[in-house]
C-alpha positions, 0 to 999 in steps of 0.5 A: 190670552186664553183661546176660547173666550177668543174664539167664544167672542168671534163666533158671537160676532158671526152670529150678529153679522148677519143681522143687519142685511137680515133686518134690513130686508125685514124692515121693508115690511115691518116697523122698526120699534116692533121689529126690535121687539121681536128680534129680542123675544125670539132670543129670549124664547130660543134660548129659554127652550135651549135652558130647559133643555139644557136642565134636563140634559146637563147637570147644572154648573152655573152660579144663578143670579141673586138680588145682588145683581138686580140693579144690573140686570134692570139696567140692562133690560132698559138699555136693551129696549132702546138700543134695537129701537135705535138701530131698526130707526136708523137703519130704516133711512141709512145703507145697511153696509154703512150701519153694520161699519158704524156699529163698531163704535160699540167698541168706543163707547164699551171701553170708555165706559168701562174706563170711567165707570169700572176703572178697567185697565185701557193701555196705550195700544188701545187708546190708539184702536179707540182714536181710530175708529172714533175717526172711522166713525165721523166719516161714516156719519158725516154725510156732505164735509163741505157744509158739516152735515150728518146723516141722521140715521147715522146719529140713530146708530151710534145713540144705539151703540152708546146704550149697547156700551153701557149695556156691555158693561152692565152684563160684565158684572153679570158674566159669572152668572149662568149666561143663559139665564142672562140672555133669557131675561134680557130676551123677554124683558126687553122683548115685551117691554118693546113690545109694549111701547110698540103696541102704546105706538101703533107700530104693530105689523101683523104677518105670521110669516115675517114674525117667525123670521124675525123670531128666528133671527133674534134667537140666532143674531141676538140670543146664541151671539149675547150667550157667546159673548158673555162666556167671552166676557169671563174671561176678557173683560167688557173692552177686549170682548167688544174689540174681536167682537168688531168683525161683526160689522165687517160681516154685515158690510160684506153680506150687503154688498151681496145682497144690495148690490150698494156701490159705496163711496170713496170715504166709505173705503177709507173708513174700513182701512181705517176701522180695521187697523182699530179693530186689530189694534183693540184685539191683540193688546197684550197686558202683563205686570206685577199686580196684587188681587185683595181677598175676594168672595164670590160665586162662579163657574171655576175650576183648580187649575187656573191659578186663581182657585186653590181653595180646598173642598172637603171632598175632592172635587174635579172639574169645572163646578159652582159654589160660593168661594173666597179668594186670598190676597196675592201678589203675582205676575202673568199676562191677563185681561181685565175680567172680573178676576182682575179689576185692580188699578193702574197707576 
């Protein structure tokens, strides 16, 4: 398993622990459906300004995205305007420490999706992660065991991370693209299309000074965190991706023991063992077998010496580059994750 995507998917998971004590400080003022459009503009502003800078600066070498990927990219911007304003309702009426552990289910709901739906390769090792912080899950959400009773701000989060699995695997199929473009788009059109439905609402709150956190925050848990992501989507797949991904919540729990002083209860901690063990089970499947890719075209950000990309160029190029290319059928065996090199079969 490659290093840096690895890296690229922990360090997207910092910049999102800090968003839900950070939100729930802000939320004591600002109302949730407008707190989620500002969390999502400020990504797509900040990141704008890091584009512009970036082609002023940097040669380009990132595929652009085209009319072929619309479908996903229309259905990620919908799904990224009511997965916030799920998570700001329901973290609105429920503990910040319980809401960041709950958003492990992302993992959940990202690999089942990309099972069923994109047929990504889920080995037996990861069914058992999947099990276990689906249980973790139930015991967050279930508030009184004696009368089955559930926490409704709980129901809000875990809605929240079933639109963010089918958002993940949406944006897989546009992780070849330039991430920043894709965080731009998702950043502004989710943004005002929240923004919108807030205004439509009357759940406007008009102060400079929470705004610009709010903004800020968006760029840094929302905007750099999805621009990380993505690079690490490339090269893990959408489930693995969301698996490192899943310290996140432990660093949201952690930052609101700190800033709460909340005094959790006894099925909360058997819900972090047991969300652990899942999480560290997710991270560090190892997939290796014989397998075949069938010839492919496409365009991407590549380089020579990866062992998929031995096309020749008619003049000598080195380095990591973009253009439209075509992969010949192979056969061979070496240890991989399902990135959208690799979406063959399993029988």
């Amino acid at each position: 398993m490659v290093k840096r995507p690895i890296f690229n998917a922990i360090l997207a998971a910092v910049c999102y622990g800090i968003s839900i004590p950070a939100a729930k400080l802000l939320l004591e003022n600002m109302p949730p459906v407008f707190m989620a459009a500002m969390l999502y503009i400020g990504a797509g502003l900040g990141m704008a300004f890091v584009s512009l800078f970036q082609r002023k600066h940097v040669k380009e070498k990132e595929a652009r995205i085209t009319k072929r990927e619309l479908p996903y990219v229309l259905a990620m911007i919908g799904l990224d305007i009511a997965a916030p304003i799920l998570l700001m309702i329901g973290l609105a009426i429920t503990s910040p420490a319980t809401a960041s552990l709950l958003n492990n289910f992302e993992i959940v709901a990202t690999t089942v999706i990309a099972l069923v739906v994109f047929k990504e390769a889920v080995g037996k090792r990861m069914w058992i992660a999947i099990t276990l912080i689906l249980i973790a899950s139930i015991i967050l959400t279930v508030e009184d065991f004696s009368s089955l009773t559930f926490s409704t701000g709980s129901i809000f989060i875990l809605l929240a991370c079933v639109c963010w699995g089918i958002e993940n695997n949406c944006t897989r199929m546009l992780s070849l693209k330039n991430p920043l473009h894709i965080v731009v788009i998702k950043g502004i059109g989710s943004g005002f299309g929240a923004l919108l439905i807030a205004i439509l609402i009357g759940n406007v709150y008009i102060d400079i000074l929470y705004i610009v956190f709010a903004l800020l925050l968006g760029f840094i848990a929302y905007g750099l965190s999805i621009y990380f992501y993505i690079l690490a989507q490339r090269n893990l797949g959408a489930s693995r991706t969301s698996a490192f991904y899943a310290i996140a919540p432990f660093i949201g729990v952690g930052l609101s023991f700190l800033i709460f002083s909340e005094s959790p209860s006894l099925s909360f901690w058997v819900a972090v063992v047991i969300m652990i063990a899942g999480a560290y089970l997710a991270a560090f499947e190892n997939h290796k077998h014989e397998h075949t890719h069938r010839e492919n075209e496409h365009e991407h950000r590549h380089e020579h010496n990866d062992g998929h990309h031995d096309h020749a160029h008619e003049h000598p190029i080195t380095g990591d580059h973009s253009h439209l290319h075509t992969h010949a059928g192979v056969t061979h065996n070496h240890t991989h994750t399902p990135d959208l090199h690799h979406t063959h079969e399993h029988s």
